[in-house]
C-alpha positions as CSV (number, residue, x, y, z in Angstrom):
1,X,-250.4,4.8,-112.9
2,X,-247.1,3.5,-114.0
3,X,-244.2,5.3,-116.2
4,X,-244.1,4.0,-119.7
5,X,-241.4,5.1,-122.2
6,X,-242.8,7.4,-125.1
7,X,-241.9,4.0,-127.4
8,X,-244.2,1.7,-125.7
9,X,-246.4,2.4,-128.5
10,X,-244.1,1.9,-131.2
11,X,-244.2,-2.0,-130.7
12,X,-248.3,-2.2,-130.8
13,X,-248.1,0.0,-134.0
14,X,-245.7,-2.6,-135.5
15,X,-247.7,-5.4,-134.6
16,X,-251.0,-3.4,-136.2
17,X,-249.0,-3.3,-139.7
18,X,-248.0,-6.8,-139.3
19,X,-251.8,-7.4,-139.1
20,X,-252.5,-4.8,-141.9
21,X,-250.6,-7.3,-144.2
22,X,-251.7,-10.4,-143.3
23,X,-255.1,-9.3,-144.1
24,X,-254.0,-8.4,-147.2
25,X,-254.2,-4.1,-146.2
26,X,-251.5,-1.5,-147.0
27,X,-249.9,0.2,-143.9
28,X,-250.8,4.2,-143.8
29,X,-246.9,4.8,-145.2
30,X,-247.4,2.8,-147.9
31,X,-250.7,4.4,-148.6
32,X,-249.1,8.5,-148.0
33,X,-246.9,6.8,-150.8
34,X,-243.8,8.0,-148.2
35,X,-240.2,7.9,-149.7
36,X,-238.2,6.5,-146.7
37,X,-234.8,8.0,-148.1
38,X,-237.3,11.7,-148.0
39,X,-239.3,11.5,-145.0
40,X,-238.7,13.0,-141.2
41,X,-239.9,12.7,-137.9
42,X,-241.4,16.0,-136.6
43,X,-243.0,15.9,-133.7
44,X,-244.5,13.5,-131.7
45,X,-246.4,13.1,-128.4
46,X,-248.2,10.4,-126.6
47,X,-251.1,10.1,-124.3
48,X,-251.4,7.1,-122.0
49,X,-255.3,6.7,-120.4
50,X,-255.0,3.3,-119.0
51,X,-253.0,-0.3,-119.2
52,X,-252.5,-2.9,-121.4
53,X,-252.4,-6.5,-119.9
54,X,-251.1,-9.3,-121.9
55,X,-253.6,-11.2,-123.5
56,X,-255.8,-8.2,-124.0
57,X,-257.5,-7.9,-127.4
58,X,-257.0,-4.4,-128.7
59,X,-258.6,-2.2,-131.4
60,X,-255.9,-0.4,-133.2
61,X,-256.9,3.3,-135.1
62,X,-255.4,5.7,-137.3
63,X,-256.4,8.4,-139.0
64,X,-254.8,11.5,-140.7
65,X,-255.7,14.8,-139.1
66,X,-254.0,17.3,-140.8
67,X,-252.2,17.9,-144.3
68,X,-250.3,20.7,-145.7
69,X,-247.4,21.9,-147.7
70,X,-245.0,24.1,-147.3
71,X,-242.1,25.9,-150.0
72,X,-243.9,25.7,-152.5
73,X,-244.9,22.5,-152.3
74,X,-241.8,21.0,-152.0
75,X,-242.3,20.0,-148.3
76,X,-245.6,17.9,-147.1
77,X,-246.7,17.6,-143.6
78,X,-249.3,15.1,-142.0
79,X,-250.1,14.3,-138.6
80,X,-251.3,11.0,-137.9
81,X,-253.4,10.6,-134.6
82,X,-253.8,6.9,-133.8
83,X,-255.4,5.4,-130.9
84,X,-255.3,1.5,-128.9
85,X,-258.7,1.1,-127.4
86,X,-259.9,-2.3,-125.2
87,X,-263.7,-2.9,-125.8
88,X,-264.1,-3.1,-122.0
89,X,-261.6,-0.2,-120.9
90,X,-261.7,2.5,-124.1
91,X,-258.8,4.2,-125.6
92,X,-255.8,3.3,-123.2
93,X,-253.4,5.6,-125.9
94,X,-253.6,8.1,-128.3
95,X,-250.1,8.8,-130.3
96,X,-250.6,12.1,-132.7
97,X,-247.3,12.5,-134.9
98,X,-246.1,14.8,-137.7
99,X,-244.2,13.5,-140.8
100,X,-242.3,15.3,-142.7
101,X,-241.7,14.5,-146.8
102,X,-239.1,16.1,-148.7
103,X,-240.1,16.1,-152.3
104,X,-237.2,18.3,-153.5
């Protein structure tokens, strides 16, 4: 299997949100309620199970898999896990990150 930068998700994600709104559906930062000028990128990683062709249709989810605070509540954490899947081919990548919101 070919090399893909760890970003080649990034665009697909974008292009999920960009259908989020057009059907009239919050992205999951606007739903976490995230502070841009207060959030961080913790860790990331991605997993890539197969390739995506152009023209493909592609099933986009995400879900929140963990949430916790930390200093007394003054820091949140949540890992996202999302996942691209092609009806005929499954789940091509799986992309589990952890934000990080400063509240104080």
């Amino acid at each position: 299997m070919s090399q893909r930068p760890p970003s080649f998700f990034m665009p697909i994600e974008a292009m999920a949100d960009d259908e989020r709104a057009r059907l009239g559906q919050p992205s999951l930062i606007k739903l976490l309620r995230c502070d841009f000028g207060r959030l961080l990128h913790g860790d990331e990683s991605y997993s890539y199970n197969g390739l995506v062709y152009a023209g493909d249709t592609l099933n986009f989810d995400t879900k929140i898999i963990d949430f916790y605070e930390k200093k007394g509540g003054l820091m949140e954490f949540v890992t996202i896990e999302s996942t691209v899947s092609n009806e005929q081919r499954g789940t091509l990548i799986t992309a589990t990150r952890t934000l990080l919101h400063r509240l104080g």
